[in-house]
N, C-alpha and C positions, 0 to 999 in steps of 0.2 A: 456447585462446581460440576461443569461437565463430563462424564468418562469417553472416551473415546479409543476403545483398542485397548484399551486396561491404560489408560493413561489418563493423568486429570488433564484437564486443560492449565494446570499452573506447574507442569511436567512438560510440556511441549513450547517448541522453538515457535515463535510467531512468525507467519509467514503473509507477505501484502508484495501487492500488483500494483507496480503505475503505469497506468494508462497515459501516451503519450505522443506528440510527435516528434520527430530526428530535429528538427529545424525549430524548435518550442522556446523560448527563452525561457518561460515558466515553468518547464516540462525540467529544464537543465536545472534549472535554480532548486526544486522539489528534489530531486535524483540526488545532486550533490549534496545537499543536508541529510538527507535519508542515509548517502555515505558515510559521510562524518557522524553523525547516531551512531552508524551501525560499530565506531568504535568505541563505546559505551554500553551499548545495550545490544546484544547479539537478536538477532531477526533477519530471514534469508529475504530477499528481495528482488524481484520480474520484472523487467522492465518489457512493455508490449508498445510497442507502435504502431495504433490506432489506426493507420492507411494502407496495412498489411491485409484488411478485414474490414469489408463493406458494411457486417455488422456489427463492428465497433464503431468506425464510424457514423453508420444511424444512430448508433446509441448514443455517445460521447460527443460526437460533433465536433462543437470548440468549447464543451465543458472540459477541458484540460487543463491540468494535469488532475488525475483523478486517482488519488492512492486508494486501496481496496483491500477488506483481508481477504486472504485465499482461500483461508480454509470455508471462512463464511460467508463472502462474499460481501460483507456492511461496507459499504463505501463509510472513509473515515474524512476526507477530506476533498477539497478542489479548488482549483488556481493556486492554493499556496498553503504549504506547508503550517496546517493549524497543532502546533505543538498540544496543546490540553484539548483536544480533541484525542491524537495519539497515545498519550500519557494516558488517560481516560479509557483508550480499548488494552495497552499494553499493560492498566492494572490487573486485568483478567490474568495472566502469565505470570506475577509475583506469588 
């Protein structure tokens, strides 16, 4: 188990970025399931648009939609919302 700041890491809120664009059907389809989780399982959530930053853009491209944790940065998923993927980094936080 991690400490961080005198806290474990199964003591702290999980926190994840999607990387995206406004105009994404996939971007939207990702966002609003991440919503509806988030009435379940509490985790704070970023949404970033990708065309705000050149280099997100180089980075990401049209690998979008791209969830990510914040604290760590692990990309968790892309194009679509892989539930046991998720499940699998949010067991860290039980």
């Amino acid at each position: 188990m991690t400490i961080r700041n005198n806290q474990t890491i199964s003591s702290m809120k999980p926190r994840f970025i999607v990387y995206g664009r406004e105009e994404c059907h996939l971007c939207q389809d990702m966002i609003l399931a991440l919503h509806t989780l988030q009435q379940q399982v509490s985790f704070d959530l970023q949404i970033v648009d990708i065309d705000s930053d050149t280099e997100l853009i180089a980075q990401y491209g049209e690998k979008i939609p791209v969830l990510i944790s914040a604290d760590d940065h692990q990309e968790i998923c892309h194009y679509f919302l892989n539930m046991t993927a998720l499940d699998d980094y949010l067991a860290k936080f039980r």
